[in-house]
C-alpha positions as CSV (number, residue, x, y, z in Angstrom):
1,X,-18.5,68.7,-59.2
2,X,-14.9,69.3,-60.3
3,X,-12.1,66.8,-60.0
4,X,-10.8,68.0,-56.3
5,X,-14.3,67.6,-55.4
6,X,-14.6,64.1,-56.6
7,X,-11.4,63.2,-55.2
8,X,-12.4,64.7,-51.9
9,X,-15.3,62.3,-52.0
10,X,-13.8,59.6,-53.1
11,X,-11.6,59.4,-49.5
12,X,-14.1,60.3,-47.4
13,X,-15.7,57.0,-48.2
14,X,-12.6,55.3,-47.4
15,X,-12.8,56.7,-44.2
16,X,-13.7,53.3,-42.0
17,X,-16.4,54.1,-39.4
18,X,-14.1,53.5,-36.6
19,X,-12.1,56.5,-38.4
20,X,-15.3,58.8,-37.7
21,X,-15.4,59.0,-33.5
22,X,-11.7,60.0,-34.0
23,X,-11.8,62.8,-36.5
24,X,-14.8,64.2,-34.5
25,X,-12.6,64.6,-31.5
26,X,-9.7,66.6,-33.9
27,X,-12.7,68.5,-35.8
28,X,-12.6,71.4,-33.2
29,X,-9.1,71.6,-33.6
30,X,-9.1,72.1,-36.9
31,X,-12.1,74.1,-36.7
32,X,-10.0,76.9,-34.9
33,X,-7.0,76.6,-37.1
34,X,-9.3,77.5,-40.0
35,X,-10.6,80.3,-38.6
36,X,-7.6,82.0,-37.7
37,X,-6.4,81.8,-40.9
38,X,-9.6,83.2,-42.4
39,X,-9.2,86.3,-40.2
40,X,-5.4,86.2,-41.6
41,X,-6.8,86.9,-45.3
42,X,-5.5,90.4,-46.7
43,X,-7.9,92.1,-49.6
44,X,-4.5,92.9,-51.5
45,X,-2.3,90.5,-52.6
46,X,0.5,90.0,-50.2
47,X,3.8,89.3,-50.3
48,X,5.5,86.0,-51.2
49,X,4.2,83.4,-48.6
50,X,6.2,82.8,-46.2
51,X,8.1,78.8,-46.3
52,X,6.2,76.0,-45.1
53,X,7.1,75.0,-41.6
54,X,9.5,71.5,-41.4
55,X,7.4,68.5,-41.0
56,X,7.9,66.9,-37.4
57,X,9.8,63.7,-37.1
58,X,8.1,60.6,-36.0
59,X,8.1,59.7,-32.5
60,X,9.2,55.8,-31.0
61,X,7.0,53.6,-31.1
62,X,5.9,52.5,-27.5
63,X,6.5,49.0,-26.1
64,X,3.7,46.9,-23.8
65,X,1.1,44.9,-24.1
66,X,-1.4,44.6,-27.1
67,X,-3.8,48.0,-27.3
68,X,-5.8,49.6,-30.4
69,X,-4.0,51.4,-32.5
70,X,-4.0,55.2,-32.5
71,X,-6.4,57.5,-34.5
72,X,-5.1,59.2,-37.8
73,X,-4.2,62.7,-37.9
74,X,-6.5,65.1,-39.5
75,X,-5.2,67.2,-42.2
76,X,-3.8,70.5,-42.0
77,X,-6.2,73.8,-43.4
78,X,-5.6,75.8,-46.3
79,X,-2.8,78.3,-45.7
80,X,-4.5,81.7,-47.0
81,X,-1.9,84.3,-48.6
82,X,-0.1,86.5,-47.0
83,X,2.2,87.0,-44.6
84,X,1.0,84.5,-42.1
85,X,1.5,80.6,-42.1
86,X,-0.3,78.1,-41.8
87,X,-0.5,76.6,-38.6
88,X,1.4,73.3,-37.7
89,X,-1.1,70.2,-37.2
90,X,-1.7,68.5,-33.9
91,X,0.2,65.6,-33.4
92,X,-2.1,62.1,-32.4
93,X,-1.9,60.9,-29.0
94,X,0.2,57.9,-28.0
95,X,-1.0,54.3,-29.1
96,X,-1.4,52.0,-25.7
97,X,0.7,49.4,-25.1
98,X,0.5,45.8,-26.4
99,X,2.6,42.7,-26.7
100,X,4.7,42.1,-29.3
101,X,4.8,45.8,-30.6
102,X,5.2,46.7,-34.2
103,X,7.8,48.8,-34.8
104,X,6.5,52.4,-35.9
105,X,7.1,53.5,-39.8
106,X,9.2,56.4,-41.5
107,X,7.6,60.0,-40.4
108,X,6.9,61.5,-44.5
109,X,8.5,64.6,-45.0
110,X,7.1,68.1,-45.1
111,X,5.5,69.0,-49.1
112,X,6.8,72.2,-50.7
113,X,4.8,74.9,-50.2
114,X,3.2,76.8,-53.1
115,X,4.6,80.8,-53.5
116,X,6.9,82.0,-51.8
117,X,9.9,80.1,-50.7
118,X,10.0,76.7,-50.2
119,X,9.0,74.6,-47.3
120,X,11.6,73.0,-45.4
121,X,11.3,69.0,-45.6
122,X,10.5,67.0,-42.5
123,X,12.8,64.8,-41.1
124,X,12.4,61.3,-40.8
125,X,10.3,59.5,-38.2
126,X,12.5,57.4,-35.7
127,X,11.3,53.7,-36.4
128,X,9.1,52.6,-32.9
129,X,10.0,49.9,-30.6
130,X,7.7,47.0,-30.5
131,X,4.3,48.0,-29.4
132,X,1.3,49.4,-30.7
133,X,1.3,52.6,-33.2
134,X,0.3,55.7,-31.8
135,X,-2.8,57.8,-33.9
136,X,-1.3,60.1,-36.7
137,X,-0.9,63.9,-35.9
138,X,-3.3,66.4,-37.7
139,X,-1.6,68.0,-40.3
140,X,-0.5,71.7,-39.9
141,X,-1.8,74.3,-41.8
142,X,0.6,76.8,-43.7
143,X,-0.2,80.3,-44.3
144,X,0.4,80.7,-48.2
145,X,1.9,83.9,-49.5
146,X,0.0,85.3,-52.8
147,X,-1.4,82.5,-54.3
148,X,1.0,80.0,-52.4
149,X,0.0,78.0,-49.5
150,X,1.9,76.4,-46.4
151,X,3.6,72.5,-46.1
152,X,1.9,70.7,-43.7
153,X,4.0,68.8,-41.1
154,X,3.8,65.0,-40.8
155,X,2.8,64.3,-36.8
156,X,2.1,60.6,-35.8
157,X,3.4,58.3,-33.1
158,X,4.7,56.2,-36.2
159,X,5.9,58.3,-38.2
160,X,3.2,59.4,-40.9
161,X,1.5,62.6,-40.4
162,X,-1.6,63.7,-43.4
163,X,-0.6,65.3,-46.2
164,X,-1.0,69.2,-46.5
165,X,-3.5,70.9,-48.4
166,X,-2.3,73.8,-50.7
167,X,-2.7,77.7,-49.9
168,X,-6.6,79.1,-50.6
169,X,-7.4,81.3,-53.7
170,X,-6.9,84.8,-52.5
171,X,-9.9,87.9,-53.0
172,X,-7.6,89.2,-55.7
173,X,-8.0,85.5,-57.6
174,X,-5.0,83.5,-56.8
175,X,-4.5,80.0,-58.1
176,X,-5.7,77.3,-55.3
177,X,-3.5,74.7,-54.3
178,X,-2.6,70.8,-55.5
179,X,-3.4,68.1,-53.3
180,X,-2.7,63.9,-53.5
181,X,-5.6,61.5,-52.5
182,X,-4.8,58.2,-50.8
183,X,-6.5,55.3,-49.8
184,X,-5.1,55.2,-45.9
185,X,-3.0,57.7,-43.9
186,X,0.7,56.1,-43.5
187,X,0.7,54.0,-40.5
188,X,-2.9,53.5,-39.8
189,X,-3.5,50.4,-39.0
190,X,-6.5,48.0,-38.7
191,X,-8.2,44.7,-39.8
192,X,-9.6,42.4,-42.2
193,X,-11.8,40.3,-40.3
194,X,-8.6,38.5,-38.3
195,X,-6.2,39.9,-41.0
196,X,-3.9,43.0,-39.7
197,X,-3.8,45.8,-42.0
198,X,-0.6,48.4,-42.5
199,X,-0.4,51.8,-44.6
200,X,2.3,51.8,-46.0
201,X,4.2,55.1,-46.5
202,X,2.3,55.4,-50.5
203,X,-0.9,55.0,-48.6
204,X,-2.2,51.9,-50.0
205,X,-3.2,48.8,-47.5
206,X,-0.4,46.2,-46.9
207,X,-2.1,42.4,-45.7
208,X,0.0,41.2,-42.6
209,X,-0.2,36.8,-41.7
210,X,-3.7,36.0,-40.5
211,X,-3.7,35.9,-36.6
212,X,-4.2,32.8,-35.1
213,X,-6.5,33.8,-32.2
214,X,-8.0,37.7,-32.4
215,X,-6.8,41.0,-34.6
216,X,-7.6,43.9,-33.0
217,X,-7.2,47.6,-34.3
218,X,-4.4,46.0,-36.9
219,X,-2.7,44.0,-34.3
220,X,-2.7,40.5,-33.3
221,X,-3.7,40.0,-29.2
222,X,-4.5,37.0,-27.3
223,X,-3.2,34.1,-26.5
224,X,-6.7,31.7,-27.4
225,X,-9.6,31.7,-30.0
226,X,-12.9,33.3,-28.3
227,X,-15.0,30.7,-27.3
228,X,-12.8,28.1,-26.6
229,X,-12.9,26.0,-23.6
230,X,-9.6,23.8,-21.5
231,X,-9.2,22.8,-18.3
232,X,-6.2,23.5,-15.9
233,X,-6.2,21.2,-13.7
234,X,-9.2,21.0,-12.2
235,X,-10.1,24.5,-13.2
236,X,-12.3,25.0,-16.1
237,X,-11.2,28.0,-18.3
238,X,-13.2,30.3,-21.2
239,X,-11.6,32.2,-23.9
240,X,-12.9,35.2,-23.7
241,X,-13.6,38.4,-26.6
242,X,-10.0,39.7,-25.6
243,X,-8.2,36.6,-26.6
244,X,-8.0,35.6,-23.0
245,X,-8.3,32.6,-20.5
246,X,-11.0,33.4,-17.9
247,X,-11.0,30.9,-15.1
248,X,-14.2,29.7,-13.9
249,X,-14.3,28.0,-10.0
250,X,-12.8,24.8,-9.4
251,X,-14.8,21.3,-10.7
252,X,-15.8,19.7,-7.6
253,X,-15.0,16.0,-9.2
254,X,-13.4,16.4,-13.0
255,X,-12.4,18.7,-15.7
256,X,-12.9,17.8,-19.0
257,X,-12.7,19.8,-22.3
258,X,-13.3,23.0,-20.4
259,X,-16.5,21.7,-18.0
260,X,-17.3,20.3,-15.0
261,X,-18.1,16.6,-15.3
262,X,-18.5,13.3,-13.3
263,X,-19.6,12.2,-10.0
264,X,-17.1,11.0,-7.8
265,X,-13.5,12.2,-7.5
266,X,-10.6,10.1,-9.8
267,X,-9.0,7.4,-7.8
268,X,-11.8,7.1,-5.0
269,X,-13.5,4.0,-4.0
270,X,-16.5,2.9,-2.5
271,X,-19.0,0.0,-2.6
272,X,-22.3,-0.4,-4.4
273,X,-25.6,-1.2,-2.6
274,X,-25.5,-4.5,-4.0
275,X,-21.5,-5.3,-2.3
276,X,-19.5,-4.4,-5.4
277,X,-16.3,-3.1,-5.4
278,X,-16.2,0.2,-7.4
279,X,-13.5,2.6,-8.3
280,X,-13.4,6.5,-9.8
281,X,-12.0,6.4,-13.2
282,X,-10.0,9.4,-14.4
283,X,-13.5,10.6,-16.2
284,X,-15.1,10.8,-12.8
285,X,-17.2,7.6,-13.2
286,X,-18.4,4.6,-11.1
287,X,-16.7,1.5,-12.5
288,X,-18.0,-1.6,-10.9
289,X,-15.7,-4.8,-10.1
290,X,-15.7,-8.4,-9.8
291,X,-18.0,-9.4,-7.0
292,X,-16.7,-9.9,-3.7
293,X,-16.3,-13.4,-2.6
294,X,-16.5,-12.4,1.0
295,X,-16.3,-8.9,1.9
296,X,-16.8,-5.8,0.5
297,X,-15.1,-2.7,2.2
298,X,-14.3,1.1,0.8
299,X,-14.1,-0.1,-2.6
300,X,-11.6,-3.1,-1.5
301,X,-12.0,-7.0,-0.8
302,X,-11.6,-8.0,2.2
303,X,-12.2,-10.9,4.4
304,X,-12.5,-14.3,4.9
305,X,-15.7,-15.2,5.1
306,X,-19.3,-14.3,4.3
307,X,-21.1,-12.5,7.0
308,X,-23.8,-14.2,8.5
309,X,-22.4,-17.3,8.6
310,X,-21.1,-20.0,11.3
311,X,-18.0,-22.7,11.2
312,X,-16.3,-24.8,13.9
313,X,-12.5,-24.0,14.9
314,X,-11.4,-27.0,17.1
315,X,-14.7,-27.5,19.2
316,X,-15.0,-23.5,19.0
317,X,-18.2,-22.6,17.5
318,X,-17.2,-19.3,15.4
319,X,-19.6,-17.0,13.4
320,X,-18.8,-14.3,10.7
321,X,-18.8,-10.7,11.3
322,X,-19.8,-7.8,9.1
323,X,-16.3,-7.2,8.4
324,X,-16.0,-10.8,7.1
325,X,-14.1,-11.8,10.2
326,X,-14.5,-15.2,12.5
327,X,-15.5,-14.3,15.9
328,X,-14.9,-17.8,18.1
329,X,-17.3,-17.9,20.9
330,X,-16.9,-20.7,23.8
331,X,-15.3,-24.0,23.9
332,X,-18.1,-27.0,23.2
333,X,-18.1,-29.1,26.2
334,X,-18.7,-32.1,23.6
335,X,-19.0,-31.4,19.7
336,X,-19.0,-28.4,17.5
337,X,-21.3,-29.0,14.3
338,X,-22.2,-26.2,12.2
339,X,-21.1,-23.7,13.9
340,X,-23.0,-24.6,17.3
341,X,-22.5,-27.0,19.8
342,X,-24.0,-30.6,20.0
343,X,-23.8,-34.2,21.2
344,X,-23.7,-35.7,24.6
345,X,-20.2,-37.7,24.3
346,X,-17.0,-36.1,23.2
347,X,-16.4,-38.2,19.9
348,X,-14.1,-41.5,20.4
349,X,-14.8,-41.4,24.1
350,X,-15.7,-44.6,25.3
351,X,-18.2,-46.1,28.4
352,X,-20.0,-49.2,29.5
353,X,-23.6,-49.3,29.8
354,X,-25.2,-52.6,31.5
355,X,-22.1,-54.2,30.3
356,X,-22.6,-53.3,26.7
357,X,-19.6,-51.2,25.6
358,X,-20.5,-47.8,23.9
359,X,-18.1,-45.6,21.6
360,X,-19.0,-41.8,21.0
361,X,-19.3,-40.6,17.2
362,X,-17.9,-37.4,15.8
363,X,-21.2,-36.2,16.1
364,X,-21.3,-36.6,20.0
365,X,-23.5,-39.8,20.2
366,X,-23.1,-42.4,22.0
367,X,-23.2,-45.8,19.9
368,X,-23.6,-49.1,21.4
369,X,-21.8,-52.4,20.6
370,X,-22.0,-56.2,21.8
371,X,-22.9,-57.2,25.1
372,X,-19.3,-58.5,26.9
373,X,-19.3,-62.1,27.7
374,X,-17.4,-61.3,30.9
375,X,-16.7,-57.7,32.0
376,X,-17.1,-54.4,30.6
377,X,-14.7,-51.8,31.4
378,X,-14.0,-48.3,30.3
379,X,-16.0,-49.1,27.2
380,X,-14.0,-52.4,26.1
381,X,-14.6,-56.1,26.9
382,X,-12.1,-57.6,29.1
383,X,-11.2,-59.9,32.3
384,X,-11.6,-63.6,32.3
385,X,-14.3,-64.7,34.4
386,X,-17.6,-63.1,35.5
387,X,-16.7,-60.8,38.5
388,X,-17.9,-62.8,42.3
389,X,-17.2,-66.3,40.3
390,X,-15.1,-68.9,42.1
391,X,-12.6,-71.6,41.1
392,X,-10.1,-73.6,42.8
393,X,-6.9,-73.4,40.3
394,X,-3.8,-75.6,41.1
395,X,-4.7,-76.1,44.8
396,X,-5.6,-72.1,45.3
397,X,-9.3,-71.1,45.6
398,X,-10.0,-68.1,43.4
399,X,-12.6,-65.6,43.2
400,X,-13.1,-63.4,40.2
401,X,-12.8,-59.6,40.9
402,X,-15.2,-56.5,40.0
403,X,-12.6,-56.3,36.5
404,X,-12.9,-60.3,35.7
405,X,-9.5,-61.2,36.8
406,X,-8.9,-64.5,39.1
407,X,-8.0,-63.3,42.3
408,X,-7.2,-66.1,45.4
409,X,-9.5,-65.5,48.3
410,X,-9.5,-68.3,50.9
411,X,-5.7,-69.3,51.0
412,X,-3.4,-66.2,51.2
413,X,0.6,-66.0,49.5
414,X,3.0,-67.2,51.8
415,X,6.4,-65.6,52.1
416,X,8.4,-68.8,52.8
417,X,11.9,-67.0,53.1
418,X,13.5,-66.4,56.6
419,X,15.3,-63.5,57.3
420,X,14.5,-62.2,53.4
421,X,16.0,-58.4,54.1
422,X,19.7,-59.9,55.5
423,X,18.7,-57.7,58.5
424,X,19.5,-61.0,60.8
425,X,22.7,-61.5,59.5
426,X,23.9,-64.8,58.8
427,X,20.4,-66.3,60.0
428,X,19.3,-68.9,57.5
429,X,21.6,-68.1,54.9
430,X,24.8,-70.1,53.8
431,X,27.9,-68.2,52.3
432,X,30.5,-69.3,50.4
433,X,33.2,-66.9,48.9
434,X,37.0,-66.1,48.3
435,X,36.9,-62.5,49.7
436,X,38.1,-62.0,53.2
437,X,34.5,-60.1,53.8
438,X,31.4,-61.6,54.3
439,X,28.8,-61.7,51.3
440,X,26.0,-60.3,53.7
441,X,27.2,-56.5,54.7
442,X,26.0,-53.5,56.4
443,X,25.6,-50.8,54.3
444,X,27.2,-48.8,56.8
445,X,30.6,-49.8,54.8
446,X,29.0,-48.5,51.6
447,X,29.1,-44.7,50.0
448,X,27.7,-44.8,47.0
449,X,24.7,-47.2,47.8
450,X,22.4,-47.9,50.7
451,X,20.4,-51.0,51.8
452,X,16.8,-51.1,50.4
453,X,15.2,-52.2,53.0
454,X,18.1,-51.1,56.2
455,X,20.2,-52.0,57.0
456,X,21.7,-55.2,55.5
457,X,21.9,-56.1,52.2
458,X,23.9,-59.1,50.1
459,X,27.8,-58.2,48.5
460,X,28.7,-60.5,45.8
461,X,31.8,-60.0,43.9
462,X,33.4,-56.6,43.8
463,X,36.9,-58.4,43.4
464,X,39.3,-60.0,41.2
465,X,38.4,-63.1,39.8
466,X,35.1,-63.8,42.6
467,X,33.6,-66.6,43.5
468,X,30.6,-66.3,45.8
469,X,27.6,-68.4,46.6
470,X,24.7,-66.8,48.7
471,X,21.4,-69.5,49.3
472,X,18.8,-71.1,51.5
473,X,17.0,-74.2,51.9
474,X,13.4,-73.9,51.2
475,X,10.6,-76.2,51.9
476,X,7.7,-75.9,48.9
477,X,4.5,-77.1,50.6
478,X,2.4,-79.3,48.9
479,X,-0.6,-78.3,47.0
480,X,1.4,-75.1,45.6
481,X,-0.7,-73.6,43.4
482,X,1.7,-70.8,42.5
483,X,5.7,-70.3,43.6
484,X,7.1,-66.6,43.2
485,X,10.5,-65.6,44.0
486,X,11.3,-61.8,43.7
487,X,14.2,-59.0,44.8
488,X,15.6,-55.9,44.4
489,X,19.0,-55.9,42.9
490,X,22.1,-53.4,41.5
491,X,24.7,-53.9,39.5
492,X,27.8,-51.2,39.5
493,X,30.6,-52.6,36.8
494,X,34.1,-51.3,35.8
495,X,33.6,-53.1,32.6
496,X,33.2,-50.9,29.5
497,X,33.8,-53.9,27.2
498,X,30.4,-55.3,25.3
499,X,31.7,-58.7,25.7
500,X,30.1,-60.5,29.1
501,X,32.9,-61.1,32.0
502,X,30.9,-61.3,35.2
503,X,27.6,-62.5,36.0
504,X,25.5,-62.9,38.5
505,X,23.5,-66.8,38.1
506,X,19.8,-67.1,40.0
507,X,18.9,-70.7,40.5
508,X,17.2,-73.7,42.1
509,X,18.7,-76.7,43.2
510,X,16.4,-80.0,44.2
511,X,19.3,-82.3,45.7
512,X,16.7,-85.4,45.5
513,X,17.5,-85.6,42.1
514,X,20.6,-83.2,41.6
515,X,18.8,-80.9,39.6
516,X,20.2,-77.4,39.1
517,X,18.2,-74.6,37.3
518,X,19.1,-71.2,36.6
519,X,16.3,-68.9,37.0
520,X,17.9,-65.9,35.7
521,X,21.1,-64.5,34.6
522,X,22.8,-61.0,35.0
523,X,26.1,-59.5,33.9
524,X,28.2,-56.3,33.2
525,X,26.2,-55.7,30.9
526,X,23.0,-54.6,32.5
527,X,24.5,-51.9,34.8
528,X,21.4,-50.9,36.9
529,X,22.2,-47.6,39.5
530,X,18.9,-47.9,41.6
531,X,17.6,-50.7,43.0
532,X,15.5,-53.0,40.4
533,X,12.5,-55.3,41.6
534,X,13.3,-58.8,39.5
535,X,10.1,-60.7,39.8
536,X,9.8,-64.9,38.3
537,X,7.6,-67.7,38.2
538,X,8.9,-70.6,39.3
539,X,7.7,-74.3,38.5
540,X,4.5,-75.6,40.6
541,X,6.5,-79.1,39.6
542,X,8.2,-77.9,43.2
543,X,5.5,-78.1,45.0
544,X,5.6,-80.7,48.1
545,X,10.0,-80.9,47.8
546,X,13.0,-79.0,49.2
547,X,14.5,-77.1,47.0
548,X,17.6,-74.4,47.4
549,X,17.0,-71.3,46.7
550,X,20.3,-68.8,45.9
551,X,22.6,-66.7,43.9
552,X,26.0,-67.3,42.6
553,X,28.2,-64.7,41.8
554,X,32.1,-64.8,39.6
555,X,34.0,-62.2,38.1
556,X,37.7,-62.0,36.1
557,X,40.3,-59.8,36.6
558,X,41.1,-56.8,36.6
559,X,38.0,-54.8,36.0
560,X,35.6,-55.9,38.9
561,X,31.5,-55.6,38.9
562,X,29.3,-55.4,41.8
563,X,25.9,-57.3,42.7
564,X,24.1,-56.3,45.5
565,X,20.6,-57.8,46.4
566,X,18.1,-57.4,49.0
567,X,14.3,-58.0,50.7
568,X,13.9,-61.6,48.8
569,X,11.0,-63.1,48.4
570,X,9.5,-66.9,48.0
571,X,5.5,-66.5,47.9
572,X,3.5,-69.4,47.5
573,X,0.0,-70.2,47.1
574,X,-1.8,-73.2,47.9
575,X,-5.6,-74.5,47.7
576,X,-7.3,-77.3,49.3
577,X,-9.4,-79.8,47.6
């Protein structure tokens, strides 16, 4: 094997395998191209070859998303001398599209060709816009002259195109062509596990920055590492071979680290079988409480009780609900205990039972005390005597009532007052005033007051500086066990002072012994509007004399005060031996 055959070898292992499904789709192109030059072969030497054709430029590179690379060209055939050229190579299709393109390399110029004139160079390839390289062009084949061969053009979507090969030995024995080995066609790119390879424009392999999720076909595409796992939300996601999120359907509780986990939805509550309050934690999990003291209700405590049992509102019996509620049922007619109702008695009550008194209890039970040595009434010991009991007391006889009060029986009060309502005029009465009016008046002359029992009534004062004496001579039988006198009265004043200017003087007088006593007193003071029953015990000392009985009236000036008094009465009681 000679040295172009070694060299020849020497590439075609560096040919990755990935480089093989692409040169067998350019093999029947180049297949065709070398059989039209064979047919092209003269059997004399020809005439100076004609110039190799210009290399073609290289094209942009095109900008889109991440896509494999495109194929390298194949190189051109041997031009064979003569007049004819070799023929131009095919230029590689169009990488696709990717992100972040790379931007495509300088296309190489066209190589002298050999005999002949020379080949014209290529121009240069335009530099790409980002995006994945397009595959390399196949070289084109130029026809040599005698003993020269044809430039190959460089073809590629970035820029590089493969190298020439020189003209074929000619029948007549011309010299065969030169020819440079390299390790990668310029531009080609690919990948070093997740390393991105570039040929550079000598041919050798430059090492781009490790990608940080895939390389593919020299580039580096997606946007996470295969294999990996997040969540969005509540939407689980994959990385996929491409270096891409692949959304799975939505967690029906929680997302975590890329999988569907937990039970109950974050935030939820509910209770346990056993009445705990329990809430979702951001995990998805159960996570139990403090018990309940009442009342356990989604997830919450609530309440105020426990259910099940009973309590007593104010004689309400009340019971607890599920919901941990009091529900009051009907008013006890007695006592509420417990929660139900009880007893026979409302508590504190109080009754009598064959004259022992009885209290009721809180609980509702009646609870006897001592017998009453007299009466027992509404549950207390009272009166005096033992009820149907008599007694003769200070000349009365006396029976003792149903209550154990002394009542008189025999001997009825006597009213020992004549004419006691001034209804009769002057009868019985004596008068003695300054005013130019009589003390005894019908209340005809009056506005502002009327007679309490019509139609008299007695007028003292009620002018400056009064002096007026109303009274009657009564005879006290003897044997008085009890002397009462009594009236209805008003007083209307024009005195606003607290100091006492008028009064009005009740009294007694026994003339056997000149004896005058005041019974009761009134003044300007005790303005009464209505008529006032005055009721008072007078001395069973009088019994068996005659006493007068009256009321004396005086007043200053200027501010006057009114007395008016009617339906008086002397009642006596007296009692045989």
């Amino acid at each position: 094997m000679n040295d172009r055959q070694s060299s020849t070898v020497r590439v075609v292992r560096k040919i990755r395998l990935v480089e093989i499904g692409r040169l067998a789709r350019l093999l029947p192109l180049v297949y065709a191209a070398a059989c039209g030059s064979i047919n092209a072969v003269e059997d004399d030497a020809g005439t100076s070859g004609a110039a190799g054709t210009s290399g073609a430029a290289g094209t942009t590179g095109i900008a889109g998303t991440t896509g494999s690379a495109g194929t390298t060209g194949v190189a051109g055939t041997t031009g064979i001398g003569g007049s004819i050229a070799g023929t131009t190579g095919t230029a590689g299709t169009t990488g696709i599209a990717g992100t972040t393109g790379i931007a495509g390399t300088t296309g190489v110029a066209g190589t002298t060709g050999r005999g002949g004139t020379t080949g014209a160079a290529g121009t240069s390839g335009v530099a790409g816009t980002s995006g994945v390289a397009g595959t390399s062009g196949v070289a084109g084949s130029g026809a040599g002259g005698r003993g020269g061969a044809g430039a190959t053009g460089g073809v590629g979507a970035v820029g590089g195109s493969g190298p020439g090969s020189g003209g074929s030995t000619q029948k007549d024995g011309g010299g065969q062509g030169d020819a440079t080995m390299l390790d990668c066609m310029p531009g080609e790119r690919a990948c070093d596990m997740n390393t991105p390879l570039t040929c550079d424009a000598n041919g050798n392999w430059v090492r781009g920055t490790a990608c940080s999720n895939i390389c593919m076909a020299g580039s580096c595409i997606g946007v996470c590492t295969p294999g990996t796992k997040m969540c969005v939300g509540n939407i689980p996601q994959v990385c996929d071979n491409q270096g891409l999120w692949q959304s799975a359907p939505a967690c029906m509780f929680v997302c975590r680290m890329g999988d569907c986990t937990g039970v109950c939805q974050p935030g939820a509550r509910q209770c346990s079988s056993s009445g705990m309050p329990q809430s979702c934690n951001a995990d998805g999990a159960w996570e139990t409480g403090q018990a309940c003291p009442f009342v356990c209700s989604a997830g919450v405590c609530g309440g105020v009780c426990r259910p099940g049992t009973t309590n007593c509102s104010n004689n309400v019996p009340q019971t607890c609900t599920s919901a941990g509620e009091w529900q009051s049922g009907q008013a006890c007619p007695y006592v509420c205990s417990n929660g139900a109702c009880a007893g026979s008695c409302t508590p504190n009550a109080r009754q009598c039972s064959n004259n022992i008194p009885q209290t009721c209890t809180s609980a509702g039970a009646w609870q006897s005390g001592t017998a009453c040595p007299y009466v027992c009434a509404g549950g207390v010991c009272s009166g005096s005597c033992a009820p149907s009991s008599t007694r003769c007391n200070n000349g009365q006889k006396e029976i003792c009532d149903a209550q154990g009060n002394w009542v008189a029986t025999t001997t009825p009060s006597m009213q020992l007052l004549m004419n006691p309502g001034f209804d009769q005029g002057m009868v019985a009465w004596v008068e003695d005033t300054l005013s130019s009016s009589t003390i005894i008046t019908n209340d005809s002359i009056l506005t502002s007051i009327k007679a309490q029992s019509p139609s008299n009534l007695a007028w003292l004062a009620g002018y400056p500086n009064a002096l007026d004496d109303l009274w009657q001579v009564i005879s006290i039988p003897a044997g008085a066990s009890s002397i009462t006198l009594s009236f209805y009265y008003v007083i209307a004043t024009q005195e606003n002072s607290p100091t006492i200017a008028d009064t009005m003087t009740v009294y007694t007088y026994d003339s056997a012994v000149d004896s005058f006593t005041a019974v009761a007193t009134f003044n300007d003071n005790m303005s009464t509007p209505t008529w006032t029953r005055f009721s008072v015990s007078l001395p069973v000392s009088l019994a068996g004399k005659s006493i007068q009985v009256g009321f004396k009236a005086k007043t200053d000036n200027p501010r006057n005060t009114n007395f008016f008094v009617d339906t008086v009465s002397l009642d006596v009681v007296a009692c045989g031996p």
